[in-house]
GUMAR-427255 format. One line per 4 residues: number of its first residue (from 1); for each residue x, y, z of N, C-alpha, C, O. Coordinates in Angstrom, 1 decimal, decimal comma, always signed. Last residue first. Layout:
NUM) X/Y/Z/X/Y/Z/X/Y/Z/X/Y/Z | ...
//
This chain:
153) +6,7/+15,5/-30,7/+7,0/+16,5/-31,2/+7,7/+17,4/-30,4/+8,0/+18,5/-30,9 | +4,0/+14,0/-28,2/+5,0/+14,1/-29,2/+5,5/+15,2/-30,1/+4,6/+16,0/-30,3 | +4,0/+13,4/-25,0/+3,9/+14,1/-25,9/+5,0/+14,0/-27,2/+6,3/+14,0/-27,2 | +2,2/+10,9/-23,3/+3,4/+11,2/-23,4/+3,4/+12,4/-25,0/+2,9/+12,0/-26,0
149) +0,2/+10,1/-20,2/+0,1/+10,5/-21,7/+2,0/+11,1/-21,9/+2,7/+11,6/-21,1 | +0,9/+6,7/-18,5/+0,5/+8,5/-18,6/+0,6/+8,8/-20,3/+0,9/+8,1/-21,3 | -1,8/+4,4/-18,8/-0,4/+5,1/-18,8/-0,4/+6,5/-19,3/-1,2/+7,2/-20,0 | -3,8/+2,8/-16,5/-3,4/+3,9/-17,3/-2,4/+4,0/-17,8/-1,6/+3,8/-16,9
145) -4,4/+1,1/-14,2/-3,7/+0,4/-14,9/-3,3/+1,5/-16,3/-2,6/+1,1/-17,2 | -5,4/+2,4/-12,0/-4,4/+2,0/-12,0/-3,4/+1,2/-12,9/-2,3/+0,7/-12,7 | -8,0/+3,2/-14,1/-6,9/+4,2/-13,6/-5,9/+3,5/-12,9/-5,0/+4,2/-13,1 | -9,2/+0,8/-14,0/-9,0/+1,5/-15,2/-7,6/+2,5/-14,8/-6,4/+2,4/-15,2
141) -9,6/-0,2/-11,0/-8,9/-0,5/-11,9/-8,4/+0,0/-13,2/-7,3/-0,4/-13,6 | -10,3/+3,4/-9,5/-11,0/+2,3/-10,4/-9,5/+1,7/-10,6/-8,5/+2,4/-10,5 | -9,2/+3,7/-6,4/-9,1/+4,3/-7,8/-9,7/+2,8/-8,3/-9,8/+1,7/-7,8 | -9,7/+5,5/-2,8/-10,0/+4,7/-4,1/-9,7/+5,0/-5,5/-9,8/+6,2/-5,9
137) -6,5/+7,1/-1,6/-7,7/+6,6/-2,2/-8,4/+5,5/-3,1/-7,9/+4,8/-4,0 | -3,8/+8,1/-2,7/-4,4/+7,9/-2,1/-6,1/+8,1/-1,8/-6,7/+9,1/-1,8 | -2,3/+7,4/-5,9/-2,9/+8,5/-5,4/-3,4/+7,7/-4,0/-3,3/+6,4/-4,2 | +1,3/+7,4/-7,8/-0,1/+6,4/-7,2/-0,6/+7,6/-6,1/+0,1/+8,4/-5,6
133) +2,6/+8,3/-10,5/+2,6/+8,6/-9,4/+0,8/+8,0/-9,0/-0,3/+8,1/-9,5 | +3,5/+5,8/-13,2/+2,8/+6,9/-12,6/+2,4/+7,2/-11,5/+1,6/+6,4/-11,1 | +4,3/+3,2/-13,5/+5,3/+4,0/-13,4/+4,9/+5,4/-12,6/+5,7/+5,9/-11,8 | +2,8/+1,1/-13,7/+3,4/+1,5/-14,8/+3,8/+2,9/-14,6/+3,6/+3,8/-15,4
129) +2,2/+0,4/-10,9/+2,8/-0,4/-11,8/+3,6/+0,1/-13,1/+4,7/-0,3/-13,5 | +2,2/+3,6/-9,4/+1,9/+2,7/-10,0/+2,5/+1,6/-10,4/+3,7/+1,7/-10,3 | +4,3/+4,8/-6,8/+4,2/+4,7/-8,1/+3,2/+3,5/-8,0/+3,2/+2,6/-7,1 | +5,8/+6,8/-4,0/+4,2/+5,8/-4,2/+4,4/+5,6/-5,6/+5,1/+6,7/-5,9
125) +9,0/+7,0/-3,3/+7,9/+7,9/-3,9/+6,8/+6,6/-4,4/+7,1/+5,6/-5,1 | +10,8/+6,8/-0,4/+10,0/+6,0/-1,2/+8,8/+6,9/-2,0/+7,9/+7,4/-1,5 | +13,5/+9,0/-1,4/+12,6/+8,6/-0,4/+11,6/+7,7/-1,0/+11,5/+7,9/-2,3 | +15,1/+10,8/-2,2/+13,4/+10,8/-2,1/+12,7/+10,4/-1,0/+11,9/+10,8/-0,3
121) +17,6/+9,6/-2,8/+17,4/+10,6/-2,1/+15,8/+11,2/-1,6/+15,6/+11,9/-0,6 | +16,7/+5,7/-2,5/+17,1/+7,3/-3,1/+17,1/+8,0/-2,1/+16,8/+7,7/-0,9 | +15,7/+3,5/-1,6/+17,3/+4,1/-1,3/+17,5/+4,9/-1,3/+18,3/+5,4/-0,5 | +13,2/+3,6/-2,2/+13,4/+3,8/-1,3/+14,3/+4,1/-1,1/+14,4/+5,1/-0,4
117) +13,6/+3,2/-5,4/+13,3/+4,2/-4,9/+13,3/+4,4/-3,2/+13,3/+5,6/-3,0 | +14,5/+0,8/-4,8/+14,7/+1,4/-5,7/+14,9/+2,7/-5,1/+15,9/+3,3/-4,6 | +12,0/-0,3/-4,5/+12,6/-0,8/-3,2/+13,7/+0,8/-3,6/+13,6/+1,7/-2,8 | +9,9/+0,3/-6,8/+10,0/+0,6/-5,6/+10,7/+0,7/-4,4/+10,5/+1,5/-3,4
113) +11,4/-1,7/-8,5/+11,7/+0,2/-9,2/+11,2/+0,7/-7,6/+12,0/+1,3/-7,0 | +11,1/-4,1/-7,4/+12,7/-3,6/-7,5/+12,6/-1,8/-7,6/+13,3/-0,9/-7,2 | +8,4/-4,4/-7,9/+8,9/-4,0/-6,5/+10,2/-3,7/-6,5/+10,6/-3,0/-5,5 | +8,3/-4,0/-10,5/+7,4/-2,6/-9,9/+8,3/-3,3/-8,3/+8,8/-2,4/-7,6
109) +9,6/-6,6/-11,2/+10,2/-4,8/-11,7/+9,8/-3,6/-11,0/+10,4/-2,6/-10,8 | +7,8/-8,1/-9,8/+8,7/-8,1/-9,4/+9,9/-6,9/-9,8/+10,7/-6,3/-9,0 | +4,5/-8,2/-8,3/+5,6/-8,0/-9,9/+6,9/-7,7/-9,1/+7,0/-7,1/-8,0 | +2,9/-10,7/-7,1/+4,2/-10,1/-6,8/+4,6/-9,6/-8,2/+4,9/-10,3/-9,2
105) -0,5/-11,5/-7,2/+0,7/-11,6/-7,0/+1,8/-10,7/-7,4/+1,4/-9,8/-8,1 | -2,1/-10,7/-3,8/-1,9/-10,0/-4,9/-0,7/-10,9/-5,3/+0,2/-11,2/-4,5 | -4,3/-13,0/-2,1/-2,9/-12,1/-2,2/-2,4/-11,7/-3,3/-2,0/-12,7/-3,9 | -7,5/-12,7/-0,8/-6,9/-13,3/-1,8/-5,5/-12,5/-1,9/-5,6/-11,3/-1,8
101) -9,7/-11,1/+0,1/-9,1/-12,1/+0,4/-7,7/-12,8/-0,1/-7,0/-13,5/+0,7 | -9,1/-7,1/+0,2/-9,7/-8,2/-0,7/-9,1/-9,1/+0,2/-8,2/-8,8/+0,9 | -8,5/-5,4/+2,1/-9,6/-5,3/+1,7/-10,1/-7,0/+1,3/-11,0/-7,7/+1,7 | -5,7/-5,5/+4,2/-6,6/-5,5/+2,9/-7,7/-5,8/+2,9/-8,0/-6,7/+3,7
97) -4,0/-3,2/+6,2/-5,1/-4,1/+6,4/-5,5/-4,0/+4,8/-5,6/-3,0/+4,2 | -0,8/-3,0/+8,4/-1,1/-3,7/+7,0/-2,4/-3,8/+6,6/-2,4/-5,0/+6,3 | +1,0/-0,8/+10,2/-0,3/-2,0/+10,0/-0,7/-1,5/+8,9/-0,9/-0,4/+8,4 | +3,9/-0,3/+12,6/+3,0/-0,1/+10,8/+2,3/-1,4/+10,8/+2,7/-2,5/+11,2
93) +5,3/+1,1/+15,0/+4,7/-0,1/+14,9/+3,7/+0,4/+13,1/+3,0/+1,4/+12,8 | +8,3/+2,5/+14,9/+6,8/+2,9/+15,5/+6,2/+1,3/+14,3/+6,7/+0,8/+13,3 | +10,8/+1,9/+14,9/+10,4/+1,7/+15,9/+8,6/+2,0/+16,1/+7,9/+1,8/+17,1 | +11,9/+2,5/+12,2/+11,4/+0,8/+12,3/+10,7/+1,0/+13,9/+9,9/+0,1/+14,1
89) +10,2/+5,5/+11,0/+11,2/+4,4/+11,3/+10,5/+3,5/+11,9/+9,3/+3,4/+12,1 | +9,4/+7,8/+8,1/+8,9/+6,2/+8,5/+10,2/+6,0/+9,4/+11,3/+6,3/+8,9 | +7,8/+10,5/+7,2/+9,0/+9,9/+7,5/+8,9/+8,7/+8,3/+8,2/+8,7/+9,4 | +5,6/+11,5/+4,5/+6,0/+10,9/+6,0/+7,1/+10,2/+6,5/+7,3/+9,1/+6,1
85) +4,1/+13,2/+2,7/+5,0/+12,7/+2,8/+5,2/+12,5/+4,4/+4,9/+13,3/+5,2 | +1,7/+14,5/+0,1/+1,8/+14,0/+1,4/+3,2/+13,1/+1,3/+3,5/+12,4/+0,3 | +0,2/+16,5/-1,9/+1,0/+16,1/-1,6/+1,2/+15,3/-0,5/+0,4/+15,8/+0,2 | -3,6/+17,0/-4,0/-2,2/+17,3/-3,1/-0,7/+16,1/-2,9/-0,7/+15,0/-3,5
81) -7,0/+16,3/-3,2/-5,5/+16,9/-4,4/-4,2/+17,1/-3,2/-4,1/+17,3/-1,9 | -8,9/+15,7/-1,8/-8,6/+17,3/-1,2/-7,2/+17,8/-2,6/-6,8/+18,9/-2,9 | -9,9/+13,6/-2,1/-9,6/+13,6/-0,7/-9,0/+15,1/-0,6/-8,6/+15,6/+0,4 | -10,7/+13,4/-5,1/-11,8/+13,2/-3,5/-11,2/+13,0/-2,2/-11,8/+12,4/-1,3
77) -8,4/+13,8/-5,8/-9,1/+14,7/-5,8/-9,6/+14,3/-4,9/-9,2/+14,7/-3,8 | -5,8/+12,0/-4,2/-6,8/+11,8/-5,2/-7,5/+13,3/-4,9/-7,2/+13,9/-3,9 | -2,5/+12,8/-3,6/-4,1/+12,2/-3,2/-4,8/+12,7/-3,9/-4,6/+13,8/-4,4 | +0,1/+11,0/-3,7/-0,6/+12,1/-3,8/-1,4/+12,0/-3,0/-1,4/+11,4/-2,0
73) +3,8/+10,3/-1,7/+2,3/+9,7/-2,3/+1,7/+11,1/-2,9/+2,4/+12,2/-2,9 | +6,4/+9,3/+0,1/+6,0/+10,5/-0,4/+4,8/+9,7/-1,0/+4,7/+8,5/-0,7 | +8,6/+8,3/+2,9/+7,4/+7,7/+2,1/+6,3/+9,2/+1,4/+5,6/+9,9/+2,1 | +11,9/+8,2/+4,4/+11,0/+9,2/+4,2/+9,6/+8,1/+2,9/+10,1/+7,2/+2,2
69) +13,3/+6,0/+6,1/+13,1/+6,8/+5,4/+11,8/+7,3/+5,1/+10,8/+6,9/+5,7 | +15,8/+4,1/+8,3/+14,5/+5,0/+7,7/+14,1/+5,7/+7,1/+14,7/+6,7/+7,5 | +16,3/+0,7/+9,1/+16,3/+1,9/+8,3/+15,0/+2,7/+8,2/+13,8/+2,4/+8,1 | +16,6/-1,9/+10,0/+16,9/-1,0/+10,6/+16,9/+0,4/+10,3/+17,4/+1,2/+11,1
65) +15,9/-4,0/+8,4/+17,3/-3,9/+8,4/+17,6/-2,3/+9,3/+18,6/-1,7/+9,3 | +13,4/-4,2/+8,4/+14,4/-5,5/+9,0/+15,7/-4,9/+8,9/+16,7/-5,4/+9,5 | +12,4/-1,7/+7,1/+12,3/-1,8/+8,4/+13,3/-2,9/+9,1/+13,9/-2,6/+10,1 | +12,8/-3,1/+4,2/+13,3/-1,5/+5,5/+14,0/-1,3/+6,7/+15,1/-1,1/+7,2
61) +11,0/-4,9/+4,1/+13,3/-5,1/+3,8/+13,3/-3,7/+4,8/+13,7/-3,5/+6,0 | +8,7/-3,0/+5,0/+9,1/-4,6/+5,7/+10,8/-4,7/+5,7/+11,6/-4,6/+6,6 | +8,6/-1,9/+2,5/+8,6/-1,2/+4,0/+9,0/-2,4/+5,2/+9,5/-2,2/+6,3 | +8,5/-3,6/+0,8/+9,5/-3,2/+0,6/+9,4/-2,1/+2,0/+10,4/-1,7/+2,4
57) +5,8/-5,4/+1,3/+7,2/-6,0/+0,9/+8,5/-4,7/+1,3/+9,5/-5,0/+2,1 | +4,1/-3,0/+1,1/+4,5/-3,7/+2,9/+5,7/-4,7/+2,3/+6,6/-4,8/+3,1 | +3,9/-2,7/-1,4/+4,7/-1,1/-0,4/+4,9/-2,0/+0,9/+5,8/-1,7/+1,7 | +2,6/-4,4/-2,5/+4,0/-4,1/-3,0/+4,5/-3,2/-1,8/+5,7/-3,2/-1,4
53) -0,1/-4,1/-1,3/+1,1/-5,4/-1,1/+2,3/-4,9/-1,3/+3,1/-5,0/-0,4 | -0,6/-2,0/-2,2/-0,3/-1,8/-0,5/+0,3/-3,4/-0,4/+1,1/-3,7/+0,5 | -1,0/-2,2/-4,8/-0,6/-1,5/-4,1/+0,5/-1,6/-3,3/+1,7/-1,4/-3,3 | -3,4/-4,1/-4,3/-2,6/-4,6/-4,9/-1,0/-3,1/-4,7/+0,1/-3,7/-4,5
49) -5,4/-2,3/-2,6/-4,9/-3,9/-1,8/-3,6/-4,1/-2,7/-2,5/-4,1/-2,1 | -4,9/+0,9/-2,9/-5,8/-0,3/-3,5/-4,7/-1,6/-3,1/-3,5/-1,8/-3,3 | -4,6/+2,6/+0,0/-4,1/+2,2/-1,3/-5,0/+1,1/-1,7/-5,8/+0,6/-0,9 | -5,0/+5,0/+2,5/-5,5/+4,3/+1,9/-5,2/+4,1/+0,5/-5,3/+5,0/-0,2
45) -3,5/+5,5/+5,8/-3,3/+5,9/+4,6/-4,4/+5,0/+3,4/-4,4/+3,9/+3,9 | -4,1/+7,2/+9,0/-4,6/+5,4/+8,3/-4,8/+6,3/+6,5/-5,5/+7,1/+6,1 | -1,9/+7,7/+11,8/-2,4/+8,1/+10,1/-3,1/+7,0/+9,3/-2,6/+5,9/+9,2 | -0,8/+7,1/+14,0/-2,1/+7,0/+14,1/-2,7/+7,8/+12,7/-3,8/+8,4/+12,7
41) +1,6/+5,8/+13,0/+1,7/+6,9/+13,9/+0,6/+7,4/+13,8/+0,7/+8,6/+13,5 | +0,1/+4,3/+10,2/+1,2/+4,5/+10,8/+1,3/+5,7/+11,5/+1,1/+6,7/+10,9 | -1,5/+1,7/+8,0/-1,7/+3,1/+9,6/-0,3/+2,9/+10,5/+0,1/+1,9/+11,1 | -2,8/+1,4/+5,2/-1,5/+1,6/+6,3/-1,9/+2,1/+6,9/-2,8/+2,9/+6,7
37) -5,6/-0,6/+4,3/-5,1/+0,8/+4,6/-3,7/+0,5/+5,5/-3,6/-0,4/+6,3 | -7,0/-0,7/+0,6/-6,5/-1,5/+1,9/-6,0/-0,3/+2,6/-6,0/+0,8/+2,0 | -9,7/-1,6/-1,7/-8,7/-0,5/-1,1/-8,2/-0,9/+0,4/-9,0/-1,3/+1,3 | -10,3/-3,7/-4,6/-9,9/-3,6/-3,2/-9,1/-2,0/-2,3/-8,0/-1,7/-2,5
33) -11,1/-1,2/-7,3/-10,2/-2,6/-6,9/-10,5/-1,9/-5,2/-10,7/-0,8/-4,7 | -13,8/-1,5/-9,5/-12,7/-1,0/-8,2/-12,1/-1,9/-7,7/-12,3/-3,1/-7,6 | -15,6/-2,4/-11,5/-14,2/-2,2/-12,0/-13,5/-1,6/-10,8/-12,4/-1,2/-11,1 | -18,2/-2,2/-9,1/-17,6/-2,9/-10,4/-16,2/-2,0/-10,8/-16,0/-0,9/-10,3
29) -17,3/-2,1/-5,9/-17,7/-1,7/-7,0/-16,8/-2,3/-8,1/-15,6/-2,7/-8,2 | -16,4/-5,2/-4,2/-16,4/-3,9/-4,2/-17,1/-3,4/-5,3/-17,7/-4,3/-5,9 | -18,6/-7,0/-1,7/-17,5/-7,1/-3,2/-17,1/-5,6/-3,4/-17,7/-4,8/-2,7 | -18,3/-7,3/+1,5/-18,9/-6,8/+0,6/-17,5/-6,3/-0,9/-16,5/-5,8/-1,1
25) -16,6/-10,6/+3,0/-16,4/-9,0/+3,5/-17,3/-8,4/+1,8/-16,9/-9,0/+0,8 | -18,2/-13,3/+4,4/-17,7/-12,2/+3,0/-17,8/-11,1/+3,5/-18,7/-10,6/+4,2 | -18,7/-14,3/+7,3/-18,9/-13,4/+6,5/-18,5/-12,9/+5,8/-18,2/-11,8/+6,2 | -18,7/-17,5/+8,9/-17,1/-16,0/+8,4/-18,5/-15,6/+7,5/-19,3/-16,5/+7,1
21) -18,9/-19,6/+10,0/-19,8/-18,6/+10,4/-19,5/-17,2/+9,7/-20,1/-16,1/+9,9 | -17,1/-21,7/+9,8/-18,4/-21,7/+9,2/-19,7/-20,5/+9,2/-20,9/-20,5/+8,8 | -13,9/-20,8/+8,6/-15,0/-20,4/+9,5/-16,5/-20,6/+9,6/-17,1/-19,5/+9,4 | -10,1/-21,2/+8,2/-12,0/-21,6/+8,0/-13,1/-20,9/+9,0/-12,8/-20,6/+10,2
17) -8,2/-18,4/+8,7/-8,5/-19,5/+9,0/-10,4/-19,9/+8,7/-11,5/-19,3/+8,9 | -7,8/-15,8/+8,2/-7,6/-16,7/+6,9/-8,0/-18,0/+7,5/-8,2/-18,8/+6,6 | -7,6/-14,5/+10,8/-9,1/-14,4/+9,4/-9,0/-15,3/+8,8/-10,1/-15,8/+8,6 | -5,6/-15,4/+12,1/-6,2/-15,7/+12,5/-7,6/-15,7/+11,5/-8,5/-16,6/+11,4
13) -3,9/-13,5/+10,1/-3,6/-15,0/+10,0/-5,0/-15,5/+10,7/-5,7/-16,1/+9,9 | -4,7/-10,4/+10,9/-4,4/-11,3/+10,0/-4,9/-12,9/+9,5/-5,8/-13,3/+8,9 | -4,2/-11,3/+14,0/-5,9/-11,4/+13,9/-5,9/-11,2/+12,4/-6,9/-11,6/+12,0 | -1,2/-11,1/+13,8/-1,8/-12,5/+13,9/-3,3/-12,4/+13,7/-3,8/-13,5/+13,4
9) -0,7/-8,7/+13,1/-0,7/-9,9/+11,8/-1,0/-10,9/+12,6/-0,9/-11,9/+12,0 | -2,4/-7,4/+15,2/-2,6/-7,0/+13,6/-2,3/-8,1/+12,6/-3,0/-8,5/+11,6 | +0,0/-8,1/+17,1/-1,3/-8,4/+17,3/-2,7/-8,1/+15,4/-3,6/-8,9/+15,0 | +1,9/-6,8/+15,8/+1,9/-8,2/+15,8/+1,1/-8,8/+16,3/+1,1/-10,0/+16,1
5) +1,4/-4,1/+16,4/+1,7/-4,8/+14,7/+1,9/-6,3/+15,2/+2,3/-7,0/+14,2 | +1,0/-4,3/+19,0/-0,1/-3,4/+18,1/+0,4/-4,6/+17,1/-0,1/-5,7/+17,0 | +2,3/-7,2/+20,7/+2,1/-5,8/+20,3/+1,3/-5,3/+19,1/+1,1/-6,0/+18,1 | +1,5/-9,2/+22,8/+1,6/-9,3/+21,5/+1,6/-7,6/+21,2/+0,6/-7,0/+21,6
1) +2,9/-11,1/+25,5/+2,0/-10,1/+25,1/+2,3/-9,6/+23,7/+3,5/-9,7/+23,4
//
């Protein structure tokens, strides 16, 4: 018998398979990236696919080794502004779903500064690629690829 998360990554695996009947899932808006969703302890969190790959790599090492910690994020204006944090263990089952077909590939600095940050006192805090705190929700590609403003003087 296959449990929640392991029924999740095999109907996964089972999508990727040919299909003469498969229906493209709808492209997204121009400059939007893919938005994928965690769901954990019946919470369905939403990140842009590229994202939410990096966060199931390093919630995955976590989880294999037995550990738990805490997962901090924002949220976008169109979901209300604010804070959100959740305390994660290996025993409640976490699902993975993306949007887009195709698999993001791997940076490897943003997944070290992430894993990183999981060790901390913090706790996994959500970051962009370039460093800036990542929102829940849809975000244009423009905005995930931003850098914050930095002041001079």
């Amino acid at each position: 018998m296959l449990t929640e998360g392991r029924r999740a990554w095999h109907d996964q695996e089972h999508d990727r398979l040919p299909r003469t009947t498969r229906i493209p899932p709808p492209d997204p808006a121009p400059g939007a990236e893919p938005v994928g969703t965690l769901r954990y302890d019946g919470r369905e969190i939403e990140f842009g696919d590229r994202l939410l790959t990096h966060l199931q790599v390093v919630i995955i090492q976590k989880f294999r080794k037995g550990e738990a910690f805490a997962m901090s994020w924002t949220r976008s204006l169109a979901l209300g502004s604010g804070r959100c944090s959740v305390w994660m263990v290996p025993s409640v089952p976490v699902v993975f779903s993306f949007t887009g077909a195709r698999v993001p590939v791997i940076d490897r600095e943003w997944l070290h500064a992430l894993s990183e940050s999981a060790g901390g006192p913090h706790g996994l805090v959500v970051v962009n690629e370039d460093g800036s705190l990542a929102q829940e929700g849809p975000v244009s590609r423009a905005a995930s690829v931003e850098r914050p403003l930095t002041r001079k003087g």
